[in-house]
N, CA, C and O atoms as CSV, one atom per row, in Angstrom:
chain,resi,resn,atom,element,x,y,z
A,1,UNK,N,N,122.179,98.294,146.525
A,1,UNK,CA,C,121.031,98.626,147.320
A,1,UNK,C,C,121.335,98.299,148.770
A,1,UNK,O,O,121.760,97.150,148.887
A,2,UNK,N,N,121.254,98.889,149.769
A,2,UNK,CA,C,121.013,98.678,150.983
A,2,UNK,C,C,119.729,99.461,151.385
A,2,UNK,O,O,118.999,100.172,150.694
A,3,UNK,N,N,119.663,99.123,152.716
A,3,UNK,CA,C,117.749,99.248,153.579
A,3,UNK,C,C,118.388,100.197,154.955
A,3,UNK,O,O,119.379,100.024,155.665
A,4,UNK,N,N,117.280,101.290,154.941
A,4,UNK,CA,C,117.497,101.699,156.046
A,4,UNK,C,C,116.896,100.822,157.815
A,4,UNK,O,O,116.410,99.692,157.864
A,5,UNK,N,N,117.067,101.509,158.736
A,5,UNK,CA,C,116.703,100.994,159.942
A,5,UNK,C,C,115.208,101.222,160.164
A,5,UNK,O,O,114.563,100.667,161.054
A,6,UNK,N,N,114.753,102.024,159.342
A,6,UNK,CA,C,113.530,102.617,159.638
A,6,UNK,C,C,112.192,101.954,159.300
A,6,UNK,O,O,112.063,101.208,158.330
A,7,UNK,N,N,111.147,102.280,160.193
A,7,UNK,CA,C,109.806,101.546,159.793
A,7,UNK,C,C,108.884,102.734,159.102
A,7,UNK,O,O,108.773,103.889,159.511
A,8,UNK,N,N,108.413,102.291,158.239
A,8,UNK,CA,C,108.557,100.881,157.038
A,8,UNK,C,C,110.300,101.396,156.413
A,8,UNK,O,O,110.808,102.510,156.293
A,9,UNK,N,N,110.728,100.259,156.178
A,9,UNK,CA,C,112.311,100.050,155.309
A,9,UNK,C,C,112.304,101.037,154.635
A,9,UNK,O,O,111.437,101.886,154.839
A,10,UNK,N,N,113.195,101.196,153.713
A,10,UNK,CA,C,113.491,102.799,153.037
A,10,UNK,C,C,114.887,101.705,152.003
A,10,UNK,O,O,115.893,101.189,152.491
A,11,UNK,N,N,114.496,101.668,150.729
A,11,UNK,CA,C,115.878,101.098,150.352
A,11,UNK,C,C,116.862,102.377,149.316
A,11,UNK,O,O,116.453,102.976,148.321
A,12,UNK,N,N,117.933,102.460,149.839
A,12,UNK,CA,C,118.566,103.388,149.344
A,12,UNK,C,C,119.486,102.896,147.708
A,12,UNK,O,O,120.093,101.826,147.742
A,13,UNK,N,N,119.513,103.554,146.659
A,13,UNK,CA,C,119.997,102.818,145.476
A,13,UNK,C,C,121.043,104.789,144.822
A,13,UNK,O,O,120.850,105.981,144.581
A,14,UNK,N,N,121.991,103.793,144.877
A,14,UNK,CA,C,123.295,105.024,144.711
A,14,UNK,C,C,123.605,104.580,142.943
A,14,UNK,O,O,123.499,103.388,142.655
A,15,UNK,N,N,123.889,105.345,142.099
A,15,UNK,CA,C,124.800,105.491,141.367
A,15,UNK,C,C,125.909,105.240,141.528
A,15,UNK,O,O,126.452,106.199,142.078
A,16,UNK,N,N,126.776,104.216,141.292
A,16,UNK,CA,C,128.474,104.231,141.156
A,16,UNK,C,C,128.924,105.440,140.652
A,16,UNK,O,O,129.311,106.299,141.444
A,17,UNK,N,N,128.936,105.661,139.339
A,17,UNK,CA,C,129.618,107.087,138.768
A,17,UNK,C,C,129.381,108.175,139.562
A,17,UNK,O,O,130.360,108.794,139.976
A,18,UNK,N,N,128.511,108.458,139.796
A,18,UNK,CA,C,127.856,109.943,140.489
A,18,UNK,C,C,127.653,110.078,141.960
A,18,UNK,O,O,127.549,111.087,142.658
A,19,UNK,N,N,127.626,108.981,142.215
A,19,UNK,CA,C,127.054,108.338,144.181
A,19,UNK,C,C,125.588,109.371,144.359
A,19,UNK,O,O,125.278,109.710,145.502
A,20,UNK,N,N,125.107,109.631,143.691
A,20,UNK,CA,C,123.591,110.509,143.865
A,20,UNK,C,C,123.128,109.155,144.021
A,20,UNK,O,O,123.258,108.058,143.479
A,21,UNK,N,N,122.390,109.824,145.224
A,21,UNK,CA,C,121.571,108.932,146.006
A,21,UNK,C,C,119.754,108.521,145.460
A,21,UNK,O,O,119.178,109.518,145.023
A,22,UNK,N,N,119.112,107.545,145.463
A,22,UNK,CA,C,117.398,107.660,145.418
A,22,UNK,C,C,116.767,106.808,146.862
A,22,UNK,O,O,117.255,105.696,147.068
A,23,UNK,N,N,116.031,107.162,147.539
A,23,UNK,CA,C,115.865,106.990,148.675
A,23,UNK,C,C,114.302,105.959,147.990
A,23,UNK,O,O,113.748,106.522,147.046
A,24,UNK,N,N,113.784,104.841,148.351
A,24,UNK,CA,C,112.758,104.413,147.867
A,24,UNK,C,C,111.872,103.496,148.799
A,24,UNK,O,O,112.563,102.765,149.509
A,25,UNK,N,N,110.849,103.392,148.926
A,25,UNK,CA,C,110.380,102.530,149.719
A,25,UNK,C,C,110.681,100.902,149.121
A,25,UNK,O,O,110.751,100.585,147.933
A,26,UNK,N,N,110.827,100.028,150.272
A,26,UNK,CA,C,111.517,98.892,149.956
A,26,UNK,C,C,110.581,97.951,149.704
A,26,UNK,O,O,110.733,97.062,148.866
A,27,UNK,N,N,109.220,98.152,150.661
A,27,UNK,CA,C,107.937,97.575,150.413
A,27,UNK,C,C,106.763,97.800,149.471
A,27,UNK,O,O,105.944,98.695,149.680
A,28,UNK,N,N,106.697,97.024,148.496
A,28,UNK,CA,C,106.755,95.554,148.613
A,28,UNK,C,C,107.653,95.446,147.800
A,28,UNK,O,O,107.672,96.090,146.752
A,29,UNK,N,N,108.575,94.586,148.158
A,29,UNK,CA,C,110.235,94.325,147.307
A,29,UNK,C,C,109.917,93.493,146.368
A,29,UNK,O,O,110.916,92.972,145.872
A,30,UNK,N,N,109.074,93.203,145.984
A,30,UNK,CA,C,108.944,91.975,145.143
A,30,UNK,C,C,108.876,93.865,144.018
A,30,UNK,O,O,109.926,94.456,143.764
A,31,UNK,N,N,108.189,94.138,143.794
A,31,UNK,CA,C,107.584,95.471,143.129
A,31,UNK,C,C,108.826,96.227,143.063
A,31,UNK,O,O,108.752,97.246,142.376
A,32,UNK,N,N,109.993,95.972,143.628
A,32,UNK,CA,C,110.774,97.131,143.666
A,32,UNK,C,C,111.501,97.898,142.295
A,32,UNK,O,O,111.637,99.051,141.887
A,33,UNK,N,N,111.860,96.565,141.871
A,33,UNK,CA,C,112.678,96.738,140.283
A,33,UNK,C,C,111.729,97.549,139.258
A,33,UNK,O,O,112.333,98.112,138.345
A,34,UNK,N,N,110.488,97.669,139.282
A,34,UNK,CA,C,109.607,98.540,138.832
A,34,UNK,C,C,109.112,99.819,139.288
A,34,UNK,O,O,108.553,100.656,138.579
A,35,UNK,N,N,109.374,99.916,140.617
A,35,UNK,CA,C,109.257,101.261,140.742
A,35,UNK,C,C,110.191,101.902,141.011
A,35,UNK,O,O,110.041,102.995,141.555
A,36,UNK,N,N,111.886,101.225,140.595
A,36,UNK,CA,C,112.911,102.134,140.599
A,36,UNK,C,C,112.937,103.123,139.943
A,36,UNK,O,O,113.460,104.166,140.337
A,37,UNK,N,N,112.278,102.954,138.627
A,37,UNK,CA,C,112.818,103.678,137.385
A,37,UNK,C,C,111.889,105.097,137.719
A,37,UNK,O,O,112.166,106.224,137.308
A,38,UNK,N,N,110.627,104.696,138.639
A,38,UNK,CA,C,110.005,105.918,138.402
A,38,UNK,C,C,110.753,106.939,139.648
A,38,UNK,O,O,110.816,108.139,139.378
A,39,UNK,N,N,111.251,106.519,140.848
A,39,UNK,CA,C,112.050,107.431,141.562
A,39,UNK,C,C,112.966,107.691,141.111
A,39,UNK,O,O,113.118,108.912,141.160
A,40,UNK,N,N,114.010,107.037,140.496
A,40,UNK,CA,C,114.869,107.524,139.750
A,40,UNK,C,C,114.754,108.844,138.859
A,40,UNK,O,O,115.361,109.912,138.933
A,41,UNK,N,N,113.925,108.466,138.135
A,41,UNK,CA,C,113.404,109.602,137.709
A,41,UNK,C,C,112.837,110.646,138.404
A,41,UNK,O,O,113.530,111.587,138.016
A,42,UNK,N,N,112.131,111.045,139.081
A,42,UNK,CA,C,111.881,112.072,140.207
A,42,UNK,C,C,113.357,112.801,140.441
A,42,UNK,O,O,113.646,113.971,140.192
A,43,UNK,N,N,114.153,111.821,140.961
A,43,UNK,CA,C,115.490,112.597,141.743
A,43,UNK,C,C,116.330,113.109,140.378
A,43,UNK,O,O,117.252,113.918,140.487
A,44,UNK,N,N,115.944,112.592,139.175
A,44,UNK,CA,C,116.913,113.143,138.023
A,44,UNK,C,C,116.438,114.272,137.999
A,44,UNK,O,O,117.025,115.230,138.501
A,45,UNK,N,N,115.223,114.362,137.377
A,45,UNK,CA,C,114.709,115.283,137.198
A,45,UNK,C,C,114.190,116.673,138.431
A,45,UNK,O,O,113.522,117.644,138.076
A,46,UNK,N,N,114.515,116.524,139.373
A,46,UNK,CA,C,114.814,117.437,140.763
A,46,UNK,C,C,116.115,117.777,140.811
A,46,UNK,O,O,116.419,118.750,141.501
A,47,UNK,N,N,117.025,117.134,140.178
A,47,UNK,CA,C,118.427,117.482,139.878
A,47,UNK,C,C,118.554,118.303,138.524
A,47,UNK,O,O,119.709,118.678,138.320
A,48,UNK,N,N,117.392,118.762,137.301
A,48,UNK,CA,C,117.176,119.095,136.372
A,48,UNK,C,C,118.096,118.483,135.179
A,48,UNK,O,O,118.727,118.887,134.203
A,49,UNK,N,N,117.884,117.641,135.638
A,49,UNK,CA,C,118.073,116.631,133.763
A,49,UNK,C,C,117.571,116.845,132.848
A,49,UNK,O,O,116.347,116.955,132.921
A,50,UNK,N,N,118.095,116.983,131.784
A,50,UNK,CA,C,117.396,117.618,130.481
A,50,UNK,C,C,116.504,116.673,130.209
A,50,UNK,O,O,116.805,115.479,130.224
A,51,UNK,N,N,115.305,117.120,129.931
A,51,UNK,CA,C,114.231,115.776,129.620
A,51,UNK,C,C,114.459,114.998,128.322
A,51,UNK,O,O,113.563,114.172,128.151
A,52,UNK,N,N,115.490,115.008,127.247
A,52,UNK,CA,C,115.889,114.433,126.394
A,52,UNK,C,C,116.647,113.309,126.608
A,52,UNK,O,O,116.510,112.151,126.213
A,53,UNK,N,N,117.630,113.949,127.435
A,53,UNK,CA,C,118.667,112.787,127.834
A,53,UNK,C,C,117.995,111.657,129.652
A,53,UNK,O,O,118.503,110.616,130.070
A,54,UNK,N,N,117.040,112.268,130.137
A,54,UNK,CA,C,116.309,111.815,131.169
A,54,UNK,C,C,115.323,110.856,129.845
A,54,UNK,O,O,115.458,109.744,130.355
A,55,UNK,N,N,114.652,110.647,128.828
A,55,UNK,CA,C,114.086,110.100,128.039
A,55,UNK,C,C,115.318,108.952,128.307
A,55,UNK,O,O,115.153,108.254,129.308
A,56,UNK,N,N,116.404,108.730,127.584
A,56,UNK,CA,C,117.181,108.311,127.113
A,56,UNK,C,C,117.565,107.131,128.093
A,56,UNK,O,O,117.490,105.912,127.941
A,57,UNK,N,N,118.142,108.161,129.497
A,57,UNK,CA,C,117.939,107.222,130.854
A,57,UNK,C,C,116.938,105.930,130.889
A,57,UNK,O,O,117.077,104.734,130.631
A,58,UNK,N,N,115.944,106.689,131.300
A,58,UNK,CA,C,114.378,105.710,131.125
A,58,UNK,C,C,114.434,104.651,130.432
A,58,UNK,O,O,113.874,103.616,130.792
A,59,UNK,N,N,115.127,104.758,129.324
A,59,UNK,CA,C,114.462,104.000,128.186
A,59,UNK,C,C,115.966,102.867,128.759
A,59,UNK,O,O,115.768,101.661,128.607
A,60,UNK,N,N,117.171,103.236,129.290
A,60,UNK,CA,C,118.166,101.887,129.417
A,60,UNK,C,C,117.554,101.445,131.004
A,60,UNK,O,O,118.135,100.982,131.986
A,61,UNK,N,N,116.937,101.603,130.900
A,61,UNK,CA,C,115.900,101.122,132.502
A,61,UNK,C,C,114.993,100.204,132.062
A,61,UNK,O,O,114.335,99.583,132.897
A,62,UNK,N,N,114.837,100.004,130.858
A,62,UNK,CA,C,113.571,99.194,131.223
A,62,UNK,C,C,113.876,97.751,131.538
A,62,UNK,O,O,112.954,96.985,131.818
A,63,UNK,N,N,115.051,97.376,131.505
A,63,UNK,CA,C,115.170,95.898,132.027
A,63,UNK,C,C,116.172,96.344,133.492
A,63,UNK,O,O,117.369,96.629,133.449
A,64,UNK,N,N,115.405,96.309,134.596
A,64,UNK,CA,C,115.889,97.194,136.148
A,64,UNK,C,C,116.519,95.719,136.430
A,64,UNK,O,O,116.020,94.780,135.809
A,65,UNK,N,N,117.574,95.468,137.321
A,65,UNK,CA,C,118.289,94.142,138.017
A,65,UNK,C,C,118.592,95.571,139.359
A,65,UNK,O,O,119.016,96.720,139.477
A,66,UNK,N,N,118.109,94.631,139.984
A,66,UNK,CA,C,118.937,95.207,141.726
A,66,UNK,C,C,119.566,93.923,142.527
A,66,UNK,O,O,119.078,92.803,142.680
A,67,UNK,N,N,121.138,94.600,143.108
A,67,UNK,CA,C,122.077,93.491,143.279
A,67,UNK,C,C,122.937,94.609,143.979
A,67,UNK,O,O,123.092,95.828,143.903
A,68,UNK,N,N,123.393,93.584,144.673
A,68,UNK,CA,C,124.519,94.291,145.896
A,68,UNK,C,C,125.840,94.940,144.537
A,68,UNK,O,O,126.017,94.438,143.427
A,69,UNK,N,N,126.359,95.802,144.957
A,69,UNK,CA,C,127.637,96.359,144.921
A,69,UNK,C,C,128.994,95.689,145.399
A,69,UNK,O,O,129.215,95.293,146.543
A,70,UNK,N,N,129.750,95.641,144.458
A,70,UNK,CA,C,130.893,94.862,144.918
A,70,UNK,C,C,132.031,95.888,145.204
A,70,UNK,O,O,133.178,95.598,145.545
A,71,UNK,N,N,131.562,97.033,145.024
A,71,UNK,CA,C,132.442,98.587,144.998
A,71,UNK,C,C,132.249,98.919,146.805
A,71,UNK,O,O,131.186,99.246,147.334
A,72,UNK,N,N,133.123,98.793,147.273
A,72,UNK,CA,C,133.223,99.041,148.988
A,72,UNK,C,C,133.126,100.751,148.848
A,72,UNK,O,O,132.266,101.207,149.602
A,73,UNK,N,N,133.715,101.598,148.174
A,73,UNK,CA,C,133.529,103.166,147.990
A,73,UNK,C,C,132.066,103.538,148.281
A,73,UNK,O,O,131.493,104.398,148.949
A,74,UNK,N,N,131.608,102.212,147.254
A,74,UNK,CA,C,130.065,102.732,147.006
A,74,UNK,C,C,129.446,102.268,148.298
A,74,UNK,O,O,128.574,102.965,148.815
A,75,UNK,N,N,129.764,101.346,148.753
A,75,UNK,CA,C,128.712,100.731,150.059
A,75,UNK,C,C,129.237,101.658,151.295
A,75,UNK,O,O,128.638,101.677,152.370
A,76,UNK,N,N,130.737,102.639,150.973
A,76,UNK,CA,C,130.933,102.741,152.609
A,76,UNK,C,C,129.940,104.346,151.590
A,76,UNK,O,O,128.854,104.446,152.160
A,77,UNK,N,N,129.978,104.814,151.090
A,77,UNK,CA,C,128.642,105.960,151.047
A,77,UNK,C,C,127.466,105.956,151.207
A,77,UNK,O,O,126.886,106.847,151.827
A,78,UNK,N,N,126.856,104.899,150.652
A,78,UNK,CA,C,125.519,104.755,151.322
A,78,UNK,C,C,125.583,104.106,152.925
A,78,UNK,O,O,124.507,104.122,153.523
A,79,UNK,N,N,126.611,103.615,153.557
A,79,UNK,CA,C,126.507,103.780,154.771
A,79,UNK,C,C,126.287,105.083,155.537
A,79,UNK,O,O,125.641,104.975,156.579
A,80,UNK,N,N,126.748,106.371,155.169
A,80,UNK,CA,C,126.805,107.505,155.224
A,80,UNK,C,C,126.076,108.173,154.893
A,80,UNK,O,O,125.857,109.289,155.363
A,81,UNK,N,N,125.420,107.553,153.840
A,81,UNK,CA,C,123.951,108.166,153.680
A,81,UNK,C,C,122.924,107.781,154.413
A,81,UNK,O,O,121.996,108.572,154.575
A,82,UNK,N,N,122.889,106.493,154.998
A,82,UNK,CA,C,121.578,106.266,155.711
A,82,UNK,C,C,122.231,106.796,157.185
A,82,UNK,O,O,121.364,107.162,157.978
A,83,UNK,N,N,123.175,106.861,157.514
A,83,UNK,CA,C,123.312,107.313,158.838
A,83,UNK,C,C,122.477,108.581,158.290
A,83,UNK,O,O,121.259,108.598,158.110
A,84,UNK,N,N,123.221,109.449,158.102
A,84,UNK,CA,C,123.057,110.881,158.137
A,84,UNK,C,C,121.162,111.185,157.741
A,84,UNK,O,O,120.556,112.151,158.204
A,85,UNK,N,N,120.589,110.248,156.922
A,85,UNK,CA,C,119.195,110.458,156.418
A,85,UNK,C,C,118.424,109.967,157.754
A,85,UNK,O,O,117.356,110.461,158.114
A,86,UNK,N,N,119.236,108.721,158.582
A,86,UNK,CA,C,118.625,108.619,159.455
A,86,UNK,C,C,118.164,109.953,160.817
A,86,UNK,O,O,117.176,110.213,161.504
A,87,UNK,N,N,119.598,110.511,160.623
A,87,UNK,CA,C,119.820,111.656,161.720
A,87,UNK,C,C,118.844,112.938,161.492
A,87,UNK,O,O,118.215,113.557,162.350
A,88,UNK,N,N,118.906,113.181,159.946
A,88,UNK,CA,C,117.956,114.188,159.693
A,88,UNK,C,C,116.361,113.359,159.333
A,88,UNK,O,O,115.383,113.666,158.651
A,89,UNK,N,N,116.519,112.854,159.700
A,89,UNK,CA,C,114.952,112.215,159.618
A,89,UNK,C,C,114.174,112.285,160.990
A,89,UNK,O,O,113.002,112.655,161.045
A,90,UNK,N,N,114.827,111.945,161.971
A,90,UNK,CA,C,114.750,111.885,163.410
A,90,UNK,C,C,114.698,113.331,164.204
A,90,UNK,O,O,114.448,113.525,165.394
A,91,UNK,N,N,115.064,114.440,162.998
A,91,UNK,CA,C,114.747,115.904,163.439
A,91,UNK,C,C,113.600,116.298,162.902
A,91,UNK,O,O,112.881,117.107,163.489
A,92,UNK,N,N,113.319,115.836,161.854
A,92,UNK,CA,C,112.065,115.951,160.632
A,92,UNK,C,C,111.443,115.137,160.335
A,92,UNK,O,O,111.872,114.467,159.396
A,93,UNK,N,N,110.206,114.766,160.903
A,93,UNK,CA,C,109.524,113.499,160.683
A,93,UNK,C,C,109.084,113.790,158.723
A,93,UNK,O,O,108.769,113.060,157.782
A,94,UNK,N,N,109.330,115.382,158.952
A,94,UNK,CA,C,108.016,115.661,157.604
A,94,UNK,C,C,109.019,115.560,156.262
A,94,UNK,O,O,108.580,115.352,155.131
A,95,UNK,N,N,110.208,115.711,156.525
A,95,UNK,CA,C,111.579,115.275,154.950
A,95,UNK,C,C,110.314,114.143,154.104
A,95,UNK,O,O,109.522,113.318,154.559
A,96,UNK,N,N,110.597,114.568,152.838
A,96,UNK,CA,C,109.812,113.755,152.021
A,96,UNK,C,C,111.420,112.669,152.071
A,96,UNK,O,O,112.374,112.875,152.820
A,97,UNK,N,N,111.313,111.658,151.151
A,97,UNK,CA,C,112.031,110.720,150.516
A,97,UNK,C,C,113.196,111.432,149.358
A,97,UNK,O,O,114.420,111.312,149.308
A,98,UNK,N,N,112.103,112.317,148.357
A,98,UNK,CA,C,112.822,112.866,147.406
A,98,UNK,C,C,113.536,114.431,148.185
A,98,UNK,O,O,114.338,115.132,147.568
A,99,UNK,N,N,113.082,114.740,149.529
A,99,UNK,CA,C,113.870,115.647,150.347
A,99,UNK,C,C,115.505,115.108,150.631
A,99,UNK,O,O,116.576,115.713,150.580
A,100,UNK,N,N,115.110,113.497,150.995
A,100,UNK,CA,C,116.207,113.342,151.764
A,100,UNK,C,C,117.411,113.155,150.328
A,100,UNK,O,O,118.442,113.817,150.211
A,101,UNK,N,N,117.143,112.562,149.790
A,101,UNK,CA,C,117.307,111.892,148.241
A,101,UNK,C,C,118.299,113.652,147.775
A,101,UNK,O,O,119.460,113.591,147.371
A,102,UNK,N,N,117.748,114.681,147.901
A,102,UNK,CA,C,118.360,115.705,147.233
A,102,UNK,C,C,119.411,116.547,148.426
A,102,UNK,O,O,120.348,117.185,147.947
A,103,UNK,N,N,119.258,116.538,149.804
A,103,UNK,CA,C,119.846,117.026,150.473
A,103,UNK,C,C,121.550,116.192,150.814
A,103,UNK,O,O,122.641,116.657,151.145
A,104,UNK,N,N,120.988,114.586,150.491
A,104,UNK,CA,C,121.960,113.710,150.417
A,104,UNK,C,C,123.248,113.836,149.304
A,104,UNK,O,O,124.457,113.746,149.519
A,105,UNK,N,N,122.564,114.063,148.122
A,105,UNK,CA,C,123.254,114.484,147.194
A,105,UNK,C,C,124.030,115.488,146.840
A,105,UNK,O,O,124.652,115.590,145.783
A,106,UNK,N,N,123.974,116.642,148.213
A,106,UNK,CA,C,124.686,117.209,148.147
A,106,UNK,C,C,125.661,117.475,149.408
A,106,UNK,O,O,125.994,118.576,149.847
A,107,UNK,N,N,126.096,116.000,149.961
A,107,UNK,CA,C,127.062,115.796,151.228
A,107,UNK,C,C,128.804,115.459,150.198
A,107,UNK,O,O,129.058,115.055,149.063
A,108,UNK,N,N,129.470,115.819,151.163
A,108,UNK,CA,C,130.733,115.515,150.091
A,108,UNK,C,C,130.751,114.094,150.498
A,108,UNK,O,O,130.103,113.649,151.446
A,109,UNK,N,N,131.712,113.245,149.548
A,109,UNK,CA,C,132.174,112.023,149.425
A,109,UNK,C,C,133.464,111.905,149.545
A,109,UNK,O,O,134.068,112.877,149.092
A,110,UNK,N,N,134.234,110.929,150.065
A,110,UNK,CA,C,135.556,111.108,149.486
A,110,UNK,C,C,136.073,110.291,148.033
A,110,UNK,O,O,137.161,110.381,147.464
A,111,UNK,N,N,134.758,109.393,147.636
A,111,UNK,CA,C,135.334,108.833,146.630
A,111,UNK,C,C,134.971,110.079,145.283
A,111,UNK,O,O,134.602,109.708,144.169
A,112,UNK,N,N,135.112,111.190,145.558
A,112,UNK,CA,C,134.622,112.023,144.391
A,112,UNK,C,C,135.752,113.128,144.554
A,112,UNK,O,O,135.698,114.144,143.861
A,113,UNK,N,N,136.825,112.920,145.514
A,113,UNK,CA,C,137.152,113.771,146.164
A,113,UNK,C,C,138.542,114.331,144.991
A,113,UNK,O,O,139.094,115.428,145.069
A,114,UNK,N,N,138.811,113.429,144.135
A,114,UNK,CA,C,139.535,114.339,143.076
A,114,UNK,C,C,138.580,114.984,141.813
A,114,UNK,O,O,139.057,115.659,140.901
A,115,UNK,N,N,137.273,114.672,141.935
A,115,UNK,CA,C,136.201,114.984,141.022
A,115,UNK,C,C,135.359,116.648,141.551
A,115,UNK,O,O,135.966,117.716,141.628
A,116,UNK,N,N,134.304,116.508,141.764
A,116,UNK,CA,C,133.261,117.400,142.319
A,116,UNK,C,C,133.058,117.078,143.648
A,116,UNK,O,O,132.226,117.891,144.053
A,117,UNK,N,N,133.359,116.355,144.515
A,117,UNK,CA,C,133.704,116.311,145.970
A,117,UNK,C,C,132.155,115.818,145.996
A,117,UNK,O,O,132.067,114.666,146.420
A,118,UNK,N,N,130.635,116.543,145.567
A,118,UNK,CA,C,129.877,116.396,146.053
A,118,UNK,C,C,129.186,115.323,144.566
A,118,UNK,O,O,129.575,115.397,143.400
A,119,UNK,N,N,128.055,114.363,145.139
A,119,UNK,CA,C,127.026,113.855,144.246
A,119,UNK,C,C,126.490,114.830,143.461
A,119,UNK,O,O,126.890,115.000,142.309
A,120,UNK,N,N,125.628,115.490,143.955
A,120,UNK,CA,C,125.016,116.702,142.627
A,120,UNK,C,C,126.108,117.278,141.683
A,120,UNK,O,O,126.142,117.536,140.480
A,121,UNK,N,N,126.640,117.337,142.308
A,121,UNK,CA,C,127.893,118.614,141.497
A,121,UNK,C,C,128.464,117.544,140.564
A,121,UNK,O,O,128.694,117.893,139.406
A,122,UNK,N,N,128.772,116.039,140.996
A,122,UNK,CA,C,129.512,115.223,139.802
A,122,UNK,C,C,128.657,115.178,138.611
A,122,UNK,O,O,129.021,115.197,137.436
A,123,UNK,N,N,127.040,115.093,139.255
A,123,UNK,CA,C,125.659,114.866,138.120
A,123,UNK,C,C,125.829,115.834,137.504
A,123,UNK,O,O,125.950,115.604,136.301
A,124,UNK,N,N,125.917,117.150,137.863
A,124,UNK,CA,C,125.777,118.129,137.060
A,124,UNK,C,C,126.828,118.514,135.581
A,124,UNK,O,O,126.483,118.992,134.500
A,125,UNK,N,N,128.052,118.129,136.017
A,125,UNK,CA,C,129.650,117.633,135.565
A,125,UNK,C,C,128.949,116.888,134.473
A,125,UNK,O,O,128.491,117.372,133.438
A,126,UNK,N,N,128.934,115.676,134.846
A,126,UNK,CA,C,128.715,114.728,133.679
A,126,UNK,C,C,127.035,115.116,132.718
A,126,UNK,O,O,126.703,114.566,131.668
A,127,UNK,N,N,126.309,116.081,133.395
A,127,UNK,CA,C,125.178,116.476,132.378
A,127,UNK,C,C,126.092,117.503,131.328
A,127,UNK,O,O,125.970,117.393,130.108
A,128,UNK,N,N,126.761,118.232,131.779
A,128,UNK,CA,C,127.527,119.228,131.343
A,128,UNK,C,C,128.354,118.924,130.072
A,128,UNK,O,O,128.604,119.523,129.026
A,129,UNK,N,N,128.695,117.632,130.665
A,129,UNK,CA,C,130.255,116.973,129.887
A,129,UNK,C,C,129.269,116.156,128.671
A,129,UNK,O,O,129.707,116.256,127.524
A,130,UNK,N,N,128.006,115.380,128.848
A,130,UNK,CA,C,127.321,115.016,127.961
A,130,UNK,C,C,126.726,116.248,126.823
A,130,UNK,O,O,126.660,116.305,125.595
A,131,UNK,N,N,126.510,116.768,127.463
A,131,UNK,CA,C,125.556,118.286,126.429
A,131,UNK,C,C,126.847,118.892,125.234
A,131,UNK,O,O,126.867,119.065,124.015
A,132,UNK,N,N,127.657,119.045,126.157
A,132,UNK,CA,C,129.009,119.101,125.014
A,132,UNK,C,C,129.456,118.408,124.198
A,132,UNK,O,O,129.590,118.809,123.042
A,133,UNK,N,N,129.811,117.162,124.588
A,133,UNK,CA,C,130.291,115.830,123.674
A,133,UNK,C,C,129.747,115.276,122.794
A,133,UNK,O,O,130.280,114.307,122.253
């Protein structure tokens, strides 16, 4: 998790595997670990997750822990994400959260860069690679 610069805070929570981004309000942080699961969900399902396996998600959520990343890949992307959410935010006051959350997801990475290059496209990969397997 890292926090954007912005008022009110904005805490950004990435996927390791996928680096798809969820953009969330940080306030009140005490509350946060509980209302991850429901943005999370929003951005899965805006990414069209099958609602079976989005069930499935949910359900390994219900005990939420939020904790720094010890993966530098992952922290230098969400550095890159809040720049860039910051930049298009500052053109668009009106970007929802789950706007920025889906436009983010589809910036390339380089830690994906022998994979699907982009967040959505890895999500979509591994929905793909699950539905098969």
């Amino acid at each position: 998790m890292n926090a954007t610069p912005w008022q009110p805070q904005v805490a950004i929570l990435v996927n390791e595997r996928t680096l798809v981004p969820v953009l969330i309000p940080l306030a009140p942080a005490a509350s946060m670990s509980k209302r991850a699961p429901g943005a999370i969900e929003e951005v899965l399902t805006a990414h069209g997750m099958p609602e079976g396996l989005l069930a499935a998600e949910l359900d390994h959520m219900r005990e939420v822990r939020i904790a720094q990343t010890v993966d530098r890949s992952v922290v230098g992307s969400m550095n890159d994400f809040i720049y860039l959410a910051d930049v298009w935010r500052s053109r668009d006051l009106s970007l929802s959260l789950l706007d920025l959350s889906l436009r983010l997801a589809h910036v390339p990475c380089s830690p994906l860069s022998k994979r699907q290059v982009f967040p959505d496209a890895e999500f979509a990969a591994l929905i793909a690679n699950t539905r098969s397997g």
